[in-house]
N, C-alpha and C positions, 0 to 999 in steps of 0.2 A: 626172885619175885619181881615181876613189874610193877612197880609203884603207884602207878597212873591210873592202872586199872585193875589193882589189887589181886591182880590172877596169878599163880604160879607159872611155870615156864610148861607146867605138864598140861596144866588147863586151857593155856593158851593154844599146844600144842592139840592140845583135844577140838578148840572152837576152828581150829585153822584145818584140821581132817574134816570136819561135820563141812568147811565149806568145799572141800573139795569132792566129796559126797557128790552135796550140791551140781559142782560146776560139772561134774561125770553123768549126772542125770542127767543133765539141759543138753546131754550130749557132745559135750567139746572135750578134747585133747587138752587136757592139763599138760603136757611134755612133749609139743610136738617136736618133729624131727628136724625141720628148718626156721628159718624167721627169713620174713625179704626187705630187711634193712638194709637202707638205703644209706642213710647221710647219720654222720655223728653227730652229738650234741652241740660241739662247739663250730662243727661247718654250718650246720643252721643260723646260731649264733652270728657267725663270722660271715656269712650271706644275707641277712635278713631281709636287708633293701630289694635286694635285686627276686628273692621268694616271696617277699612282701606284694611286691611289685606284680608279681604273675602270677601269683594265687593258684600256685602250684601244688598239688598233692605231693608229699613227704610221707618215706614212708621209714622211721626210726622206732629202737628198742631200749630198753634199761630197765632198772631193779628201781623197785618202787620204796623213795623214800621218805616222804609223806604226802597225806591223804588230806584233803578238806572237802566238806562236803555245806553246800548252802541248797538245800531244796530239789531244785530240777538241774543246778548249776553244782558241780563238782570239779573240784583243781587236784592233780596229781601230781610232788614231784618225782620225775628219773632222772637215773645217771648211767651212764656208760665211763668207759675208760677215759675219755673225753671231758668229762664236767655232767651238769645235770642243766634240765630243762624243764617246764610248767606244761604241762599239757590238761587243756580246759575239756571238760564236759558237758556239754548242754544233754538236756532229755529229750526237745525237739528234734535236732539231729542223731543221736545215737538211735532213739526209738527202745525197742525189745533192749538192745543191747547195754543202753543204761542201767539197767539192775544187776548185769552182768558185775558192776563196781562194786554194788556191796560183797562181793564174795572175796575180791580182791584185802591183800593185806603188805604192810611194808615187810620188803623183802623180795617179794613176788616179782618176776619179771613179766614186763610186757611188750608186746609190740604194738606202736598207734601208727595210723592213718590219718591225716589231714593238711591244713593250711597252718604256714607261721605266720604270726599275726603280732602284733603289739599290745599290752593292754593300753588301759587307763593309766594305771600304774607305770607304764613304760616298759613292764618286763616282753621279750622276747615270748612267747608261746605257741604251741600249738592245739589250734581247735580240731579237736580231733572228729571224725568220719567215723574212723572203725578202732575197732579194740582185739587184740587177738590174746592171749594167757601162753605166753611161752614156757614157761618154769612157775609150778604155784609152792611158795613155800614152806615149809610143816613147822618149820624151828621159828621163832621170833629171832631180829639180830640183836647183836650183844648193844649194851648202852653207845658203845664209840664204837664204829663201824668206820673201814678203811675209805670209804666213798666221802661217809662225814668227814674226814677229818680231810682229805685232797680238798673239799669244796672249803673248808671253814681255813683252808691256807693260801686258798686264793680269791679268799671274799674282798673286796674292795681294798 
């Protein structure tokens, strides 16, 4: 049972089909065949000055491993084999595609479009352009997931 949100794994597994319903209707490929990832998490990372600097479209993917959502303003983070990364969502520039996020869930892989940018906070991110759903996933992950645990061994 998930704790947090008192659902079993069946029922979770049930809310996470209803969104895939969903995203089948809106007419998109929940499993498309490619992704056009471009740069990893930690080359972003590891360039930021110089993409900061040229306000360069990136175009990167990962498993989505958590979600915040503030209004029209949304943060997601992903990881690839590389590390994880924050990518921002504003509702001004995604547009239609903004709602796209509620259907999403951790786990799910994505691919984003946009600028790496710095916040307030100093983190590394990207404000993303576009959204694509490479992989949607039906299972919830287990409490310690292998992604968690590579990032929580090279947290500061």
């Amino acid at each position: 049972m998930n704790k947090a949100l008192g659902l079993t794994e069946k029922e979770l597994m049930e809310v996470r089909e209803k969104k895939l319903k969903k995203i089948r209707e809106k007419g998109i490929e929940p499993y498309p065949s490619e992704s056009n990832k471009q740069f990893s998490a930690s080359f972003l990372k590891e360039n930021e000055k110089e993409l900061i600097d040229s306000k360069k479209n990136v175009t990167t993917a990962g498993r989505i491993l958590a979600q915040r959502g503030h209004g029209k303003l949304s943060f997601i983070d992903i990881a690839d084999q590389s590390g994880k990364i924050q990518i921002v969502f504003k509702a001004d520039i995604l547009k239609d595609d903004f709602d796209l996020l509620d259907l999403l869930d951790i786990g799910d892989f994505i691919e984003v479009m946009g600028c790496v940018f710095k916040t307030n906070a100093g983190e590394i991110s990207i404000e993303a352009h576009g959204v694509k759903i490479l992989a949607k996933s039906l299972k919830p992950l287990p409490d310690i997931f292998p992604y968690q645990i590579h990032i929580f061994q090279h947290a500061g």
